[in-house]
Structure formats: structure tokens, C-alpha cells
C-alpha positions, -999 to +999 in steps of 0.1 A: +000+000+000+029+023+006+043+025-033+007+027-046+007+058-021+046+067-032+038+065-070+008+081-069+025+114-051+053+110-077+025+115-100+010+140-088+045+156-083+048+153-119+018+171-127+018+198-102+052+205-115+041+203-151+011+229-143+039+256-134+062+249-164+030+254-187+022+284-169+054+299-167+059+292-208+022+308-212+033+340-195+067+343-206+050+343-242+026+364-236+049+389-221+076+384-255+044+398-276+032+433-285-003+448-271-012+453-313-009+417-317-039+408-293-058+438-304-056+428-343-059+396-335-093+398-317-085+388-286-085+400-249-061+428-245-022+415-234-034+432-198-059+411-195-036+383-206-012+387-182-030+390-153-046+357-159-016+340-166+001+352-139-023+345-116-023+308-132+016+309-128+012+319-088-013+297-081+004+263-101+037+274-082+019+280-050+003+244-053+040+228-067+056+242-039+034+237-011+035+198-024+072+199-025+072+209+012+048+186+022+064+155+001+097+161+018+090+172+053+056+145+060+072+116+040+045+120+012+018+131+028-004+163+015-019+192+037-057+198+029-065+220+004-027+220-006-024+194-029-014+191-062-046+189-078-065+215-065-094+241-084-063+265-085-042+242-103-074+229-127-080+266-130-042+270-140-041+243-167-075+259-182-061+296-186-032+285-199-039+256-221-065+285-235-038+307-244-015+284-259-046+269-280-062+299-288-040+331-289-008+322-293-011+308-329-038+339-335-015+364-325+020+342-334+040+363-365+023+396-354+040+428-349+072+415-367+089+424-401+073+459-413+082+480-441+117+465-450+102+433-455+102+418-491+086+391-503+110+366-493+117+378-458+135+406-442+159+425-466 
């Protein structure tokens, strides 16, 4: 009963920690592009943008974190309401797969090039 217990916090180890890396990748894009991109694109403005992603990126590393403490210190265990798999961390994967579905290839190419660009590329 102990290794189903062990693998399982592994696992959910795994996926709290791959919450934060999609988060953090979401925002770090989303900060790399310009505020025309999102308004030509029709999508929310990068404000808007950001502050859900960061929130997504605080909250996943919140819930990482707070199941890194508790797998080392409690030998596996989980606080309540701390886990890796909480609404915050569903809420996480939601905003950000979003954005990396949805408005990153909408908004991906924009705001580059300009009028030195030929037909081939940049001159």
C-alpha cells in the first residue's frame, strides 16, 4: 500500500510541476508579444492576458511548492486544500492551455517584419 501511495505522489508531483512549467511558458509568451498583436488579433487585451496567466503561474507554483514541502518534510503526505490537484491548479491548466490553443497561434508572427520586408523575408 505504501508504493501505490509513493507513485501516486510521484505522479501527482509530476503534474503539479508540469502545471507551473506550462504556466510559466504561457506567460513568458505572452509577455515576449506586442499589445497590437492581441488587439488585431481579436482577442482580450495582453493586460488582461497577463494578469490571468500570472495569476495561473502563482497559483500552479503555489500548489508545486506547497506539495514539495509537504512531500519532503511529511514523507508523502499532503496538507488539505494543498495538494497538487486543487481548483487552482485545474483553473491553472484551463487559462493556460487556452492561451497556448487559442492566442498564441492567433496572435504568433504579429508585430514583426514591417516595411523592410520583401517578399521573401526581411531585406
Amino acid at each position: 500500500m505504501n508504493l501505490i501511495n509513493g507513485g501516486l505522489n510521484l505522479l501527482f508531483l509530476l503534474l503539479s510541476v508540469g502545471i507551473f512549467g506550462m504556466s510559466v511558458y504561457a506567460l513568458v509568451h505572452a509577455l515576449r508579444v506586442p499589445q497590437a498583436a492581441f488587439t488585431s488579433a481579436g482577442k482580450l487585451k495582453k493586460n488582461i492576458w497577463l494578469i490571468i496567466l500570472g495569476l495561473a503561474t502563482l497559483f500552479s507554483g503555489a500548489g508545486a511548492w506547497s506539495f514539495l514541502l509537504a512531500f519532503s518534510m511529511v514523507g508523502g503526505m499532503q496538507f488539505i486544500g494543498l495538494g497538487a490537484v486543487s481548483i487552482f491548479s485545474i483553473a491553472a491548466v484551463i487559462a493556460s492551455v487556452i492561451y497556448i490553443v487559442d492566442v498564441k497561434p492567433a496572435v504568433k508572427g504579429m508585430g514583426r517584419g514591417g516595411s523592410s520586408s520583401g517578399p521573401y523575408g526581411p531585406w
